[in-house]
C-alpha positions as CSV (number, residue, x, y, z in Angstrom):
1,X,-21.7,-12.6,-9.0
2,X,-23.0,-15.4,-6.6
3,X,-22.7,-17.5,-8.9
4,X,-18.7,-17.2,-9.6
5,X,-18.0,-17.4,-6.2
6,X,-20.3,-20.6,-6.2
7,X,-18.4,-21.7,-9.2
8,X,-14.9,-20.9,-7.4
9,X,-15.4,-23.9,-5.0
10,X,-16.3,-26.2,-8.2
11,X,-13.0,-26.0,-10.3
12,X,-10.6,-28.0,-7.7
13,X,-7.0,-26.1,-8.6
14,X,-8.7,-22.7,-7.7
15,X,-10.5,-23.8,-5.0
16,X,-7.4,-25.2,-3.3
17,X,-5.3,-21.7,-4.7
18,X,-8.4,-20.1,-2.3
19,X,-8.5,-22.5,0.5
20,X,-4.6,-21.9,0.9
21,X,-4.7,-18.6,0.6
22,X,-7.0,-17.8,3.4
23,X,-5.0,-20.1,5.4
24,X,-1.8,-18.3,5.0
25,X,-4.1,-15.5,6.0
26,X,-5.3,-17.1,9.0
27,X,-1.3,-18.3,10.0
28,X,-0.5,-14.5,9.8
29,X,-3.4,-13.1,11.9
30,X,-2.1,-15.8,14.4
31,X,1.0,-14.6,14.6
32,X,0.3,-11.2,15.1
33,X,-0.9,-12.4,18.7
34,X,2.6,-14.0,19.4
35,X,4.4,-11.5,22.0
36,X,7.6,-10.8,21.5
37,X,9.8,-11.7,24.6
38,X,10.8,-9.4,27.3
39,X,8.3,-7.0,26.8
40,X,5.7,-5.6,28.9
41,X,2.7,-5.8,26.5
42,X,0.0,-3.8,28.6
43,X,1.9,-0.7,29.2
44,X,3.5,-0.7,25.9
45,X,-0.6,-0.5,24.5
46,X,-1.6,2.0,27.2
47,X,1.3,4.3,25.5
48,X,0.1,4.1,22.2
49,X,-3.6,4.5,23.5
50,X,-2.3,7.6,24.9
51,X,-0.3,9.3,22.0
52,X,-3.0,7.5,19.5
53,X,-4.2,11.2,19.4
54,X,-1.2,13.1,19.0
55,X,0.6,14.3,15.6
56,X,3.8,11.2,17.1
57,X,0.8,8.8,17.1
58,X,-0.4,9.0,13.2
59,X,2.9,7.5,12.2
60,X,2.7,4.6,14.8
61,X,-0.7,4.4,13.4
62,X,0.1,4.2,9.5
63,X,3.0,1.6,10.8
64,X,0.5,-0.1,12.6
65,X,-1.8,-0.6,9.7
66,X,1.0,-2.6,7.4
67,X,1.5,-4.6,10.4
68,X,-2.3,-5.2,11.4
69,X,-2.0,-4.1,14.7
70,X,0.9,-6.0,15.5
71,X,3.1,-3.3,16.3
72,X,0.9,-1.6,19.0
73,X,0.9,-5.0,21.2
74,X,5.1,-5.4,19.9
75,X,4.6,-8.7,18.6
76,X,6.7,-11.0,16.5
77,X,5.3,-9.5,13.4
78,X,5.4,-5.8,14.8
79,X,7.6,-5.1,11.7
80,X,4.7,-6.5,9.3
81,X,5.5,-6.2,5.8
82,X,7.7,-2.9,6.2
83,X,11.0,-3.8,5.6
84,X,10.1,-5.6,2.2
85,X,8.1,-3.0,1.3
86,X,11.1,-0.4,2.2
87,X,13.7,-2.7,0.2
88,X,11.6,-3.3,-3.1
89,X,11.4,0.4,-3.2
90,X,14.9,0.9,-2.7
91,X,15.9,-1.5,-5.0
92,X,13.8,-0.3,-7.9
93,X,15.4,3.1,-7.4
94,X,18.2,1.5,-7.8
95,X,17.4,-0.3,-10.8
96,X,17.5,3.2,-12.0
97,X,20.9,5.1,-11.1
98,X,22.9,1.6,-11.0
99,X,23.7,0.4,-15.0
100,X,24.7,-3.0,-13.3
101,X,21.1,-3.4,-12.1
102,X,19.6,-2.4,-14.8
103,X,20.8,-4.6,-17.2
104,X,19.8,-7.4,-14.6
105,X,15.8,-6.2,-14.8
106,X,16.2,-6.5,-18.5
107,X,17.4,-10.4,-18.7
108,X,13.7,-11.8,-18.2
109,X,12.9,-14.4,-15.6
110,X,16.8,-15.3,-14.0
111,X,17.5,-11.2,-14.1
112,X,13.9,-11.4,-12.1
113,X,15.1,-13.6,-9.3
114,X,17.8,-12.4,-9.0
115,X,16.5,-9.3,-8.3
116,X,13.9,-11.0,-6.0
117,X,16.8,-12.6,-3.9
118,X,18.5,-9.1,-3.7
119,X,15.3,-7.7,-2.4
120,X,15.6,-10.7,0.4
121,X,18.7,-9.6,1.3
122,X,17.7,-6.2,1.8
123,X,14.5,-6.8,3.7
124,X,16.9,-8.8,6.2
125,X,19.4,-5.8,6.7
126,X,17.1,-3.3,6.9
127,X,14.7,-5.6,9.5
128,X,18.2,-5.8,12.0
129,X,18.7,-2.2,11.6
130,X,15.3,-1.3,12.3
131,X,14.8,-3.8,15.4
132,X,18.1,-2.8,17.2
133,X,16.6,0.9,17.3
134,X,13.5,-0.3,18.8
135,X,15.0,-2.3,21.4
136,X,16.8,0.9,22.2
137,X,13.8,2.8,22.1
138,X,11.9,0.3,24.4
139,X,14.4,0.3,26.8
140,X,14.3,4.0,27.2
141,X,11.2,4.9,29.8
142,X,11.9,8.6,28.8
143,X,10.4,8.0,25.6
144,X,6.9,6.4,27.0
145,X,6.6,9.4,29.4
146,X,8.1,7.7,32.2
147,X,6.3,4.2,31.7
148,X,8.7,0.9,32.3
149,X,8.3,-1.2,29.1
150,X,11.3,-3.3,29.2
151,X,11.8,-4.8,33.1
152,X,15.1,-6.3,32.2
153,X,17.1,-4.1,29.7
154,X,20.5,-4.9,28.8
155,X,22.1,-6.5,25.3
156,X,20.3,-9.9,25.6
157,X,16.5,-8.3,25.4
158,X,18.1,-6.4,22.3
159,X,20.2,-9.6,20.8
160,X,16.8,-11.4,21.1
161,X,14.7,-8.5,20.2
162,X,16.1,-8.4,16.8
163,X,16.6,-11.4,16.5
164,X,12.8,-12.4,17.3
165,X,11.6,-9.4,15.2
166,X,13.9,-10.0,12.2
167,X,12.5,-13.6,12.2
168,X,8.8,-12.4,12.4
169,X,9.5,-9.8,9.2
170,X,11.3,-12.6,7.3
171,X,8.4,-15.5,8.2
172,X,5.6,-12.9,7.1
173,X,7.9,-12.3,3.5
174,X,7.9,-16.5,2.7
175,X,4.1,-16.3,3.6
176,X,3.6,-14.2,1.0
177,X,6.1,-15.7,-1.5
178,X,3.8,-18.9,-0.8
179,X,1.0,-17.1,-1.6
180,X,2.6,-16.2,-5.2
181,X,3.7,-19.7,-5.9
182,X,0.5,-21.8,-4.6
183,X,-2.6,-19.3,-3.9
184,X,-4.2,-16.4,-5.8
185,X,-3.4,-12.9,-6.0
186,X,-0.5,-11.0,-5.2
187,X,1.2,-12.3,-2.0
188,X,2.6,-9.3,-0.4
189,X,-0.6,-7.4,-1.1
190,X,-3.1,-9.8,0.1
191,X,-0.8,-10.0,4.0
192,X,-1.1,-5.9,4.0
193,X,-5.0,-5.9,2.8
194,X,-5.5,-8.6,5.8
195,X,-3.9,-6.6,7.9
196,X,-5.9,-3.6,7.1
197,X,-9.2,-5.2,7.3
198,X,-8.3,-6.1,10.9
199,X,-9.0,-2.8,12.5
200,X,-12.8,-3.1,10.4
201,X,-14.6,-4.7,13.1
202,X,-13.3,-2.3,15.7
203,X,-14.4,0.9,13.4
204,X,-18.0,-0.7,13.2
205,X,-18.1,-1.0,17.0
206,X,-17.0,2.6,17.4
207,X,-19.9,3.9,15.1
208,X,-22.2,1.7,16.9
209,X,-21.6,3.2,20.2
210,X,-21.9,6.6,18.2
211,X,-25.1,5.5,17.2
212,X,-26.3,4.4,20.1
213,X,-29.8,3.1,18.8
214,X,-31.2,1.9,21.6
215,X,-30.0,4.9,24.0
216,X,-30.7,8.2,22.1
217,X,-29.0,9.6,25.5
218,X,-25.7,8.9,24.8
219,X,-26.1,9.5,20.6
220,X,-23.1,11.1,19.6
221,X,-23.8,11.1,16.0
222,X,-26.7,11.9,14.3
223,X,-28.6,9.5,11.7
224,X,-28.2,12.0,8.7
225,X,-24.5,12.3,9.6
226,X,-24.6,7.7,9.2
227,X,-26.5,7.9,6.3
228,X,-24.2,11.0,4.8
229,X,-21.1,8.7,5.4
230,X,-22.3,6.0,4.0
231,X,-23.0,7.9,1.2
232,X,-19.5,9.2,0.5
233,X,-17.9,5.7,1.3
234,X,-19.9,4.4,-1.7
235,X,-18.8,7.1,-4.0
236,X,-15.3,7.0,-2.5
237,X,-15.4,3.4,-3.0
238,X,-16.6,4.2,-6.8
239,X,-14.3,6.2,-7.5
240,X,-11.4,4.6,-6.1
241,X,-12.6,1.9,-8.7
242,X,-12.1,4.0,-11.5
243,X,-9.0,6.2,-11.1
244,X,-7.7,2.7,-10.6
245,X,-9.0,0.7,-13.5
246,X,-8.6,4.1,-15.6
247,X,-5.9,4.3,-18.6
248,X,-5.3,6.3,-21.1
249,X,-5.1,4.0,-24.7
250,X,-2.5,5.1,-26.9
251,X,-3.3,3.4,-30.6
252,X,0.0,1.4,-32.1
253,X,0.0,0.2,-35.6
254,X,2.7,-2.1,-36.7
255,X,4.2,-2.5,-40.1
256,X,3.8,-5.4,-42.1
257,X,7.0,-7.3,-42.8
258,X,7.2,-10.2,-45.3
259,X,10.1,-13.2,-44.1
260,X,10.2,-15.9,-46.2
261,X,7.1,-16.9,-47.5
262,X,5.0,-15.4,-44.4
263,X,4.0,-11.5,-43.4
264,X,4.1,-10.6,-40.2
265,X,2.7,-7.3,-38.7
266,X,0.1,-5.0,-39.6
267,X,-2.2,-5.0,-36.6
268,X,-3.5,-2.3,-35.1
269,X,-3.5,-2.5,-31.0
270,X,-2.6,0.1,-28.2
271,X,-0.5,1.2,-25.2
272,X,-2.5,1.2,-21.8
273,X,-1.1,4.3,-19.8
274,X,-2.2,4.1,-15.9
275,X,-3.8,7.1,-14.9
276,X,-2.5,5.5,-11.3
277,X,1.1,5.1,-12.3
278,X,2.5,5.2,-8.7
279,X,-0.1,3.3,-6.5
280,X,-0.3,4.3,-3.2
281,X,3.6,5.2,-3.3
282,X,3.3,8.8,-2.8
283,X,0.4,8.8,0.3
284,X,2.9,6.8,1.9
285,X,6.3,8.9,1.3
286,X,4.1,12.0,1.9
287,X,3.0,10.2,5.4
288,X,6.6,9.4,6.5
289,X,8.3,12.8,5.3
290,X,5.6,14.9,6.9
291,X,5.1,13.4,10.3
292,X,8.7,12.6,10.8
293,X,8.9,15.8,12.8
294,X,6.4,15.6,14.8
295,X,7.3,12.1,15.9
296,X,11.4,13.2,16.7
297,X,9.6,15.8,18.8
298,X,7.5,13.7,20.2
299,X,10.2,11.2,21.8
300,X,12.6,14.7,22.4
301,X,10.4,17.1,23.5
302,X,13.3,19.5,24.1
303,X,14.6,19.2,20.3
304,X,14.1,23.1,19.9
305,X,13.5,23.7,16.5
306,X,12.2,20.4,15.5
307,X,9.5,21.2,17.8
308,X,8.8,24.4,16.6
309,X,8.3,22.7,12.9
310,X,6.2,19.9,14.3
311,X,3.6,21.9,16.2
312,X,3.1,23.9,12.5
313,X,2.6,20.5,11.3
314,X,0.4,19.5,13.9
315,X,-2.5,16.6,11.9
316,X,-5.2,18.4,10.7
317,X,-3.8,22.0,10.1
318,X,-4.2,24.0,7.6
319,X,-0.3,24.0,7.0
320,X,-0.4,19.9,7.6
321,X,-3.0,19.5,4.8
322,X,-1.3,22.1,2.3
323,X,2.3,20.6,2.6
324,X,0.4,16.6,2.7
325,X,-1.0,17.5,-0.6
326,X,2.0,19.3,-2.3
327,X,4.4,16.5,-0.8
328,X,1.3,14.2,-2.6
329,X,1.9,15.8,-6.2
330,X,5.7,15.5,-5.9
331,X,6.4,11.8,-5.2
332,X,3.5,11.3,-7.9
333,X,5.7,12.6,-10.4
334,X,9.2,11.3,-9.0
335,X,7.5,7.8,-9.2
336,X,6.0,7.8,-11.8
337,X,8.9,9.5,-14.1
338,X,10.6,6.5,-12.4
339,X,8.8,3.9,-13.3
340,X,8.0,4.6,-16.8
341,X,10.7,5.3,-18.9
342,X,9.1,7.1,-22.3
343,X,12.9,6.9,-24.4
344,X,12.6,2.8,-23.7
345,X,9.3,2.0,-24.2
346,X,9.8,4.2,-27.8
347,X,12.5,2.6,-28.2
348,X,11.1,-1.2,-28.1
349,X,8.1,0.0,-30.2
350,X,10.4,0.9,-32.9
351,X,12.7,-2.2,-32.6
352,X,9.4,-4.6,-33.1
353,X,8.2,-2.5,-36.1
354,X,5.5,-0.4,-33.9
355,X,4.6,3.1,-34.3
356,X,1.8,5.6,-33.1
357,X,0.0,7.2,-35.7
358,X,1.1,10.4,-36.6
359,X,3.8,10.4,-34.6
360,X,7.3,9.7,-35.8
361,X,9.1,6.6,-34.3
362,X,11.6,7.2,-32.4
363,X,12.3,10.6,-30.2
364,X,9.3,12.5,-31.5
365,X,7.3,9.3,-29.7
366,X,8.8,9.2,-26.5
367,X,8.2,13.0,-26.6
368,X,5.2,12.5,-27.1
369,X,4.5,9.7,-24.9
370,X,6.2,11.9,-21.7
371,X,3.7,14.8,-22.6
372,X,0.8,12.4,-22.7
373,X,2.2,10.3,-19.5
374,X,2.9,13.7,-17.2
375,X,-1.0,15.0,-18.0
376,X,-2.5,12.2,-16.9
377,X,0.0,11.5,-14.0
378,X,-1.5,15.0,-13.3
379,X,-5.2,13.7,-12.6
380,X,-3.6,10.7,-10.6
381,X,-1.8,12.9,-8.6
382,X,-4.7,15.7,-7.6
383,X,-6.7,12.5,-7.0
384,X,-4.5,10.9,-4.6
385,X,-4.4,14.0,-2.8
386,X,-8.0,14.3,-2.7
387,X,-8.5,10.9,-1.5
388,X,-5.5,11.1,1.2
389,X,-7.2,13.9,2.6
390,X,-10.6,13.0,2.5
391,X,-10.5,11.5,6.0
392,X,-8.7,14.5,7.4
393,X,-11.8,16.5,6.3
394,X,-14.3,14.1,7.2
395,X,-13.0,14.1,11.1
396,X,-12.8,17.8,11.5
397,X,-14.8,18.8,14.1
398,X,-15.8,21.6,11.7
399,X,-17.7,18.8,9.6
400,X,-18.4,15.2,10.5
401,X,-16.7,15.3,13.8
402,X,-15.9,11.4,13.7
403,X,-13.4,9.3,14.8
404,X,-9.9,8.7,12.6
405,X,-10.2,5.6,12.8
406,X,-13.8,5.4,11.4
407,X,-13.3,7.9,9.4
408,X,-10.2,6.1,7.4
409,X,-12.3,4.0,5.6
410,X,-13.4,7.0,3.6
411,X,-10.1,7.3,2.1
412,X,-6.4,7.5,2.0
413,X,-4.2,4.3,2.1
414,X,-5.8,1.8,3.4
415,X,-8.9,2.3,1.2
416,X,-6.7,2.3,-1.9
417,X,-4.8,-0.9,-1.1
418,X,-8.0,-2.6,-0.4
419,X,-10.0,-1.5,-3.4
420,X,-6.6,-2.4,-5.5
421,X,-6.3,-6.0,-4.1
422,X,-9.7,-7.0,-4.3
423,X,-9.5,-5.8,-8.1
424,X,-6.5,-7.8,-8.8
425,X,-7.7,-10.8,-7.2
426,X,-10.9,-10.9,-8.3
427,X,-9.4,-10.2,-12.3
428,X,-7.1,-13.3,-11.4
429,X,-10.1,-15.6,-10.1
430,X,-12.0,-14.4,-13.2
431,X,-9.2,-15.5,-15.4
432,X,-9.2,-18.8,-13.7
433,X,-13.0,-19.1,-14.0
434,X,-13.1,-18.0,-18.1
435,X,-10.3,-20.8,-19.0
436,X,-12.2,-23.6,-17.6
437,X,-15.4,-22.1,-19.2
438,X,-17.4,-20.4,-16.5
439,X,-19.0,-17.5,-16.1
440,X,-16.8,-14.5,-14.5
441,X,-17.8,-11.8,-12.3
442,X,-19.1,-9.7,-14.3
443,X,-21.7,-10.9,-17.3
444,X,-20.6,-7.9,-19.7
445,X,-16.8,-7.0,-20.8
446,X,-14.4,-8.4,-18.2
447,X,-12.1,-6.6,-15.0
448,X,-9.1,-4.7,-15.9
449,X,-6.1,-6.0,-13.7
450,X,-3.9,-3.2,-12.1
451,X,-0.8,-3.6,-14.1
C-alpha cells in the first residue's frame, strides 16, 4: 500500500488531481476561520460551550459537524455544505412525485445538468431562508440565556448576514464542483469528510488528558477502558467496511440475438444490490426529527407541551434510543424504496434482452427483485441503527463513561461518511493507478466503489 501512494506522486495527471484536491481542502478549512460580520464571536462560542451538553446542543453539534466547526464560531461558512445537501435531497424526492422531473433524470447527461443547476438554485433559496432566521435568532439575547451576541441589531446585520452566509454556502458548493471537474473523488463528500476530521485532533487531546500518563492523579480513564476502545473502533471501523462494500449479486443472463450477420447477447453477468442502499440518509433524518423538540424547547422554554416531549427525549434515554432506532429503520425503507425502483430496473432488463434465472421477465422480476431488495435493506437498516447508537452506548456512564465527542468516532455519522469517502477515493485513485499500469492498493482482487 506504500507503494501506490508512492506511485500516486509519479503519474503527473493524478498527482496534480491530488495536489488540487488538498488545496481546495486547505481553501475551505481557511475559510471556516473567516468571521462573519457583526457578530460577537466569543460569546456566541461560550453559548454553545454551555448547551454543548444539553439535548438543544446535539443538533448544533450534528450541524456543526457538516460545517467543520464553522458554525459554532458563526463564520462565513457556518452553513457548510447543508443547504446543498438539504436541496439534492429535496430534489430527488421530487424526481419521484413530479413526472416532469422525472423524465428530465432519464435524458442522460443534459437531463443531468439540468438537474444539477436546479439543485443550484435550490441550495441558494434555501441558504437565504435559513440565514434570515439566524440573524433573527442572533439578535434575540433571550435565546443565548441573556447573552448579547449581536451589539448592533437591526435589518442591515440581517441584509448582510444573509447575504455573507449565502455567499459562504454557495463558495463551499463551486469548491466542491471544482473538486468533481479537476481533482479526485466526490467533491461534496470530500468538503464534509474534511470537515469531520477537524474535530480529530481535539478528541485525541481530550483522551490524552483522560489518560493522563504522566499524572496517574488526575487519570480519568483507565488503560483497559483505552485499550477496550481501541478495540471496538477497529471492529467498528471493519465493519463499517463491509456493510458498505457489501451487495447482494443477482445473476442476469441475456438472450442471444442474431442482427445481420452478427449475434449479440448470451452473457451471463449480475445485478449488484447495496446492502447500504440509503447511506447515511436515515442517521441524519432520524437526528433532525428526534432532536427537533428538544432544541424548540430549548430556545422557548415555556413551549408547554413541547417541553414535556423534549425532556422524554432527553439524549441518552431509554425512550431517545428506542424512538432513534425505530425512526432509523423507517427512513431506511422510505429511502431506499425511493431510490430503487424494482418495476424500472425490470423493466430495462427486459427491454435489453436480460432476465434472471428462473424468474419470469417482467412483473414476476421486479417482484422478485423488491422481496430480495426489502431483506437486505433489512440488514442495512438494523446496522445503521446499531452503528448510530454505538456512541450513545459507549458514553453512558453505565459503561465507558467517555466523552461524546471521543466517543463519536466509534460510530454514527461521521464514522460512516469517513469510512465511505476514503473507499470511494481510494477505488478512484486505484483506477487511476491500474490504467497506467501500476500496482493498486490492494495486491489481490481490487476495491468495490460505493455506487
Amino acid at each position: 500500500m506504500i507503494q501506490a501512494f508512492t506511485n500516486i506522486f509519479k503519474v503527473p495527471g493524478l498527482r496534480e488531481k491530488v495536489l488540487f484536491t488538498l488545496f481546495i481542502i486547505v481553501v475551505y478549512r481557511i475559510g471556516a476561520y473567516v468571521p462573519t460580520p457583526g457578530i460577537d464571536g466569543s460569546a456566541l462560542a461560550r453559548f454553545f460551550q454551555s448547551i454543548s451538553r444539553t439535548p438543544g446542543g446535539q443538533l448544533f453539534g450534528i450541524m456543526g459537524m457538516f460545517s467543520g466547526g464553522a458554525l459554532q464560531k458563526a463564520t462565513i461558512f457556518a452553513l457548510g455544505i447543508m443547504p446543498y445537501i438539504s436541496a439534492s435531497i429535496i430534489l430527488q424526492l421530487m424526481t419521484v412525485v413530479i413526472p416532469a422531473l422525472e423524465k428530465l433524470a432519464k435524458e442522460g447527461e443534459e437531463g443531468r445538468k439540468k438537474i444539477i443547476q436546479y439543485t443550484r438554485y435550490g441550495t441558494i433559496i434555501l441558504s437565504i431562508i435559513q440565514t434570515f432566521f439566524i440573524a433573527l435568532w442572533l439578535e434575540n439575547p433571550n435565546a443565548f440565556q441573556g447573552t448579547v451576541i449581536v451589539p448592533n441589531p437591526g435589518w442591515g446585520f440581517r441584509l448582510m448576514t444573509m447575504l455573507t452566509l449565502t455567499t459562504g454556502s454557495a463558495f463551499i458548493m463551486w469548491l466542491g464542483e471544482q473538486i468533481d471537474q479537476h481533482g479526485i473523488g466526490n467533491g461534496m463528500s470530500i468538503i464534509i469528510t474534511a470537515g469531520i476530521i477537524e474535530s480529530v485532533p481535539t478528541a485525541l487531546w481530550q483522551t490524552y488528558i483522560l489518560l493522563s500518563p504522566f499524572d496517574p492523579a488526575r487519570q480519568q480513564l483507565a488503560w483497559w477502558k483505552f485499550i477496550l476502545m481501541i478495540v471496538l473502533f477497529v471492529g467498528t471501523v471493519v465493519g463499517v467496511i463491509l456493510i458498505i462494500q457489501g451487495q447482494r449479486k443477482i445473476p442476469v443472463q441475456y438472450a442471444k440475438q442474431i442482427r445481420g450477420n452478427r449475434m449479440y447477447g448470451g452473457q451471463s453477468t449480475y445485478l449488484p444490490l447495496k446492502v447500504n442502499q440509503a447511506g447515511v440518509i436515515p442517521i441524519i433524518f432520524a437526528q433532525s426529527v428526534i432532536l427537533f423538540p428538544a432544541t424548540i424547547a430549548g430556545f422557548f422554554p415555556k413551549a408547554g407541551a413541547l417541553t414535556s416531549v423534549a425532556r422524554y427525549l432527553t439524549h441518552g434515554s431509554i425512550t431517545y434510543d428506542v424512538l432513534y432506532a425505530l425512526l432509523i429503520l423507517f427512513f431506511t425503507f422510505f429511502y431506499t424504496a425511493i431510490t430503487f425502483n424494482p418495476i424500472e430496473v425490470s423493466d430495462n432488463l427486459q427491454k435489453f434482452g436480460g432476465f434472471v434465472p428462473g424468474i419470469r421477465p417482467g412483473r414476476n422480476t421486479a417482484e422478485y427483485l423488491d422481496y430480495v431488495m426489502t431483506h437486505i435493506a433489512a440488514s442495512g437498516a438494523i446496522f445503521l441503527a446499531i452503528i448510530a447508537l454505538f456512541p450513545n452506548i459507549v458514553s453512558s456512564p453505565k459503561v465507558l463513561n467517555i466523552p461524546f465527542l471521543i466517543a463519536s468516532f466509534f460510530g454514527g455519522t461521521g464514522l460512516l461518511i469517513i469510512v465511505g469517502v476514503v473507499l470511494d477515493t481510494m477505488k478512484q485513485i486505484e483506477s487511476q493507478l491500474l490504467m497506467r499500469h501500476y500496482e493498486g492498493f490492494v495486491k489481490k482482487g481490487k476495491l468495490k466503489a460505493r455506487r
